[in-house]
C-alpha positions as CSV (number, residue, x, y, z in Angstrom):
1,X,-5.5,-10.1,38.0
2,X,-2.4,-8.7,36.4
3,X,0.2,-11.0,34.8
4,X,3.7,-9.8,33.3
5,X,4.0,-12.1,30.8
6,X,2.4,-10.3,27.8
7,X,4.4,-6.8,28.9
8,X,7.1,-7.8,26.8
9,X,5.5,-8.0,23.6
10,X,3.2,-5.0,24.7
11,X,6.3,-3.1,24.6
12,X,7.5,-4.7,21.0
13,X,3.6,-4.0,19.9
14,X,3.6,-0.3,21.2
15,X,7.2,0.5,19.3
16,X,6.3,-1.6,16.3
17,X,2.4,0.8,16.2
18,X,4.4,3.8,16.7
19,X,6.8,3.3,13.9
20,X,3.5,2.2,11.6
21,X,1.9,5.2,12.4
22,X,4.2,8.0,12.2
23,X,4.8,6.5,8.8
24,X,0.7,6.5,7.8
25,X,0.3,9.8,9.3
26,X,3.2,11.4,7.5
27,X,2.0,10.3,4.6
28,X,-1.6,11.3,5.6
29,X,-0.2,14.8,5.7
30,X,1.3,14.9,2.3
31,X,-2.2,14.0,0.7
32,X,-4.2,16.5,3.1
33,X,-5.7,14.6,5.0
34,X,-3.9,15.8,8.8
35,X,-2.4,18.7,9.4
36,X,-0.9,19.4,5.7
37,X,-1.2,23.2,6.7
38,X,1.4,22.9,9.7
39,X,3.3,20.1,7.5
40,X,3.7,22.4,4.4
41,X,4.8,25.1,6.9
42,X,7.3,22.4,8.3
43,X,8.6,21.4,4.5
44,X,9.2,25.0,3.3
45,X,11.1,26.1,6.9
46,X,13.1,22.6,6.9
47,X,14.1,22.6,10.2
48,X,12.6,20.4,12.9
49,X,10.9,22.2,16.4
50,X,13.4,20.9,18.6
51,X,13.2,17.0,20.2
52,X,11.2,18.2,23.4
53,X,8.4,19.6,20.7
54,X,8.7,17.1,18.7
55,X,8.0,14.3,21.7
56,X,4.7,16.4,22.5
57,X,3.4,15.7,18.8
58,X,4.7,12.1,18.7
59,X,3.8,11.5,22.5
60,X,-0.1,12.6,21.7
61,X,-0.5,9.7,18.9
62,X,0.3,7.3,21.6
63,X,-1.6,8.4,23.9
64,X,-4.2,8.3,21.6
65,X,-3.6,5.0,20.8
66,X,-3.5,3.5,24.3
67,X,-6.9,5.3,25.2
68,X,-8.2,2.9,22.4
69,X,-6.3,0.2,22.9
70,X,-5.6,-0.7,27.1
71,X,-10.0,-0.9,27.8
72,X,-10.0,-3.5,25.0
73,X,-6.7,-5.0,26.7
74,X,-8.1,-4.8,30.5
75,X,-11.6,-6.6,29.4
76,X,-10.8,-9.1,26.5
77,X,-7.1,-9.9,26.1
78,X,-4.7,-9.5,29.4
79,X,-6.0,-8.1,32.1
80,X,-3.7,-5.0,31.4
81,X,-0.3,-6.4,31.0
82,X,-0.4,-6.1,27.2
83,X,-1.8,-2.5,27.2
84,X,0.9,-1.8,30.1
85,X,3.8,-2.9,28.0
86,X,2.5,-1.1,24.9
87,X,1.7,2.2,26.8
88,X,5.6,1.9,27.8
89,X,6.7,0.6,24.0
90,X,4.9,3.7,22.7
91,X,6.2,6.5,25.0
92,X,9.9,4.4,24.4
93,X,9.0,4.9,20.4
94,X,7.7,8.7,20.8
95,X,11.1,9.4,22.5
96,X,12.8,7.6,19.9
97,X,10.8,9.3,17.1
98,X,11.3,12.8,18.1
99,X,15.2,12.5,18.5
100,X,15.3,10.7,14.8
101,X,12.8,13.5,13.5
102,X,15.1,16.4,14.8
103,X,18.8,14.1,13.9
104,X,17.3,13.5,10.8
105,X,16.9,17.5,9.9
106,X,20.6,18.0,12.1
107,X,22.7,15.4,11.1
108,X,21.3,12.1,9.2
109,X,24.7,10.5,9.6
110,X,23.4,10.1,13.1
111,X,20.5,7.4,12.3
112,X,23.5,4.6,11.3
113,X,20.8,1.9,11.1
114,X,19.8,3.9,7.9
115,X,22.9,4.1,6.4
116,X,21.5,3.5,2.8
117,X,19.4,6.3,2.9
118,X,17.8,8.4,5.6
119,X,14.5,8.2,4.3
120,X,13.5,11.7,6.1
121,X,16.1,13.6,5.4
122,X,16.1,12.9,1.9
123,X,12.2,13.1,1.7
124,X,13.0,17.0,2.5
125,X,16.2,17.5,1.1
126,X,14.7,16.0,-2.9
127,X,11.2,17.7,-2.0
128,X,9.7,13.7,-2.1
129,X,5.8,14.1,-1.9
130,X,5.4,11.1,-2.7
131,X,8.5,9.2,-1.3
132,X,10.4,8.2,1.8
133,X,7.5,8.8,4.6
134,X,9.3,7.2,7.2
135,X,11.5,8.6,10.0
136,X,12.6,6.4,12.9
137,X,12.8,3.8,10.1
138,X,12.5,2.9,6.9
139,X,10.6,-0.8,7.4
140,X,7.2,0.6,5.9
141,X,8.3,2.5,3.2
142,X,10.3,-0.5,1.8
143,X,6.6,-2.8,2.7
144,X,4.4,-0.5,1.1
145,X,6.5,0.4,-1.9
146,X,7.2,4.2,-1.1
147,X,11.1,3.6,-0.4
148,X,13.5,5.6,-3.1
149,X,17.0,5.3,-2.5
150,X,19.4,7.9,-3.2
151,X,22.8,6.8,-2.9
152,X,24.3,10.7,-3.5
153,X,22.4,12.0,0.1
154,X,26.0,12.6,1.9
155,X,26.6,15.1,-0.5
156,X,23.2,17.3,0.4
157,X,25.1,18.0,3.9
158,X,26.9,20.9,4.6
159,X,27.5,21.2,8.5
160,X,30.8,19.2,10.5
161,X,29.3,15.6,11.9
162,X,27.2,16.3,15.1
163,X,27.2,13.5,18.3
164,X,24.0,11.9,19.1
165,X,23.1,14.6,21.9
166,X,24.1,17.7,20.2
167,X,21.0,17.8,18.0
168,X,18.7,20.8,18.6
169,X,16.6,20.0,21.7
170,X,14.3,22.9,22.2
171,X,13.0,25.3,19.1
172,X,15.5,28.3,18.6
173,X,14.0,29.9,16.1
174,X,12.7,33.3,16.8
């Protein structure tokens, strides 16, 4: 039988896993181990693929991650609430994660709640291997020591301030 009371922090679990694992497969890719073909192409270019592209990337680690997760959920834990609310927390946090992934390359000023320093943008703009993996936020770089702040980052922009919805939706490069 299907309660609602663990949807809620389903939803705060399935954010909270996104965020940890765009931040462990970013990093991944700079030592290899994922994708650093595609990611290398993506450092030298430094542009993001548009939001909608980026969703589709972000949007297939969650649904990876609720395959695993919502049978253990259904048979051992809720009944399905809990894998309910985190199948919704990480589609919420693959939206989320593919607007900050293009805003960060568009405008950074955009991502407020990272005032200090965007962590992405300036992973790209200070060619950072090594630094600054996150990109929706900057919670598991600071954790697992990888965080470099670089107070000078406003002066690496060049374009007029963007609003939130004028970032580059869909990929127009030719």
């Amino acid at each position: 039988m299907l309660t609602y009371g663990p949807i809620v922090p389903g939803l705060v679990l399935g954010f909270v896993l996104g965020t940890f694992g765009e931040y462990w497969i970013h990093r991944a890719m700079h030592r290899g181990l994922v994708l650093a073909r595609r990611h290398g192409d993506h450092h030298r270019e430094g542009v993001g693929q548009g939001a909608i592209k980026e969703f589709r990337d972000y949007a297939g680690g969650s649904v990876a991650t609720a395959v695993i997760f919502a049978p253990i959920d259904y048979f051992y834990l809720s009944g399905g609430a809990l894998a309910a609310g985190l199948v919704v927390g990480l589609f919420i946090h693959a939206v989320f994660a593919a607007w900050c992934h293009q805003a960060q390359h568009d405008d950074p000023r955009l991502l407020r709640w990272q005032s200090e320093t965007p962590v992405h943008f300036v992973h790209h703009r200070r060619s950072q291997a090594r630094h600054n993996f996150g990109i929706s936020v900057d919670w598991w770089d600071r954790l697992f020591g990888t965080y470099k702040a670089d107070p000078n980052w406003r002066t690496l922009i060049n374009a007029p301030p963007r609003a939130w919805w004028q970032i580059d939706w869909a990929d127009t490069r030719t």
